[in-house]
N, C-alpha and C positions, 0 to 999 in steps of 0.2 A: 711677139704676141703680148708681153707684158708692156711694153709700151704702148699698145694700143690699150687694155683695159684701163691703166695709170690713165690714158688720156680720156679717155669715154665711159669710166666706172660709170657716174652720174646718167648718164644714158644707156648703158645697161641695164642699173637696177631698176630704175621709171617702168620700163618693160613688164620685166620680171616680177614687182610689184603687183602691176596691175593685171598682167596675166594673172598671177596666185589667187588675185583677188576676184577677177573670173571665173577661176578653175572654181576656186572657194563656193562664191556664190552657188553653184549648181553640186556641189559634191558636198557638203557642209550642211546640217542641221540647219533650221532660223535662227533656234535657241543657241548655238555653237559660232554663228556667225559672228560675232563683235571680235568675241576670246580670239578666233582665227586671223580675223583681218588687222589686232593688235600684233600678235606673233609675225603675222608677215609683215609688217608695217615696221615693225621693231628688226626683222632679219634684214630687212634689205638695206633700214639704218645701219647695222653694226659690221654688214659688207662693206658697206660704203666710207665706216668710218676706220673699217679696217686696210682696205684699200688704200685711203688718202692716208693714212698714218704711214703707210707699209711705202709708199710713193715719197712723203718726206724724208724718212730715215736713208732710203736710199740716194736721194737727192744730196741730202749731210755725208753721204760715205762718199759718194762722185767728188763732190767740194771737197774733200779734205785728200783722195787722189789724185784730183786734177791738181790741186795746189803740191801737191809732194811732186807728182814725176812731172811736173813744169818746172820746179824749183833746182829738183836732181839735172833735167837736160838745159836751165840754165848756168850749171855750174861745167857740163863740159861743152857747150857752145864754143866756147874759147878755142878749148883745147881741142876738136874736132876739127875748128876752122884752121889753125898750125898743121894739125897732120894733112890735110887735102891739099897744104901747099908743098909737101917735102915727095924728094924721091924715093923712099923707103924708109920703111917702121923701124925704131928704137924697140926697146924691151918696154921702156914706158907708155910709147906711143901705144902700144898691142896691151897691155895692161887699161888703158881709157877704153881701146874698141871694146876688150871683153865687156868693161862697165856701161860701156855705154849699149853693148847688144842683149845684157840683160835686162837693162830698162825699158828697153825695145819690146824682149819677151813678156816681162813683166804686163805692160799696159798694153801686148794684146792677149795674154790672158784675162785682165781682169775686162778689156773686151766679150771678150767670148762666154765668159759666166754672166756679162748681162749689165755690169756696173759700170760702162764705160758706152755712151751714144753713139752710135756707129760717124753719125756726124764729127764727131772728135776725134773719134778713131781716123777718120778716113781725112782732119785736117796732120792727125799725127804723122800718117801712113804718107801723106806727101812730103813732110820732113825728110821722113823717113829713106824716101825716094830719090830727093834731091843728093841726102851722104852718095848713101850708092852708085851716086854718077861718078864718084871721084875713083880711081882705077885701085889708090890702096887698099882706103875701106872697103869696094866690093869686094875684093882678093881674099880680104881678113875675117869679110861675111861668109864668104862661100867656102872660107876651109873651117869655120867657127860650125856652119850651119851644118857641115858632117858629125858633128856632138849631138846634137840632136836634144838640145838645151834649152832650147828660145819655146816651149811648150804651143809647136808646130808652128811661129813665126817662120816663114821661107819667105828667100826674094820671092816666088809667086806670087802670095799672099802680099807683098808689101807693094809689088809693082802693077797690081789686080787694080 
């Protein structure tokens, strides 16, 4: 829902505007008219400038996410693609998956409160997909995912 107002603020307020200024005309003094249709004229500015403000800042907080947990799962790329080839986890090996099945957690919580586009989410959540096929890491998800730690990340969710 917030991405659609972020996308059509500017087409809402026009409306709303101009209905006010409608409603106005017939419910509003002559003498009262100007003062009113200033006030409206001024609200629907400061929605609107409140909105696009409200749209940038979260935009600056996405950018400086996306830039962190890309930068975090280019640092265990490496080391995930070593473990997918071996027949069984080390202590260190299981040490990466934990870190790396928080990360996981992490960016679909910040998903799910709203600061993360489903579209990214859902190029993440094929990554995501792809570990899972290798027989370690699923093992290591599925006895990790009895924790109940990843703030409702489950295969479900990542294989949806």
């Amino acid at each position: 829902m917030k991405w659609f107002f972020y996308r059509y603020h500017l087409w809402l307020t026009i409306p709303l505007i101009v209905g006010s200024t409608l409603a106005a005309l017939r419910l509003v003094p002559p003498e009262q008219f100007p003062a009113v249709c200033v006030s409206i004229v001024g609200t629907g500015l400061g929605i609107t400038y409140f909105l696009h403000k409200q749209k940038l800042e979260e935009l600056k907080l996405f950018k400086d996410l996306f830039e962190q947990f890309n930068k975090r799962y280019d640092d265990f790329n490496e080391e995930l693609t070593k473990i997918s080839t071996k027949d069984e986890l080390g202590p260190a090996d299981k040490a990466v998956l934990i870190d790396y099945f928080n990360l996981c957690g992490e960016e679909y919580l910040y998903f799910r409160l709203g600061l993360v586009p489903s579209q990214v989410f859902g190029a993440w959540r094929n990554g995501k997909k792809q570990w899972l096929e290798c027989p370690l890491i699923k093992d290591a998800w599925e006895i990790e995912q009895e924790t109940d730690s990843y703030y409702g990340l489950t295969a479900k969710v990542i294989c949806k």
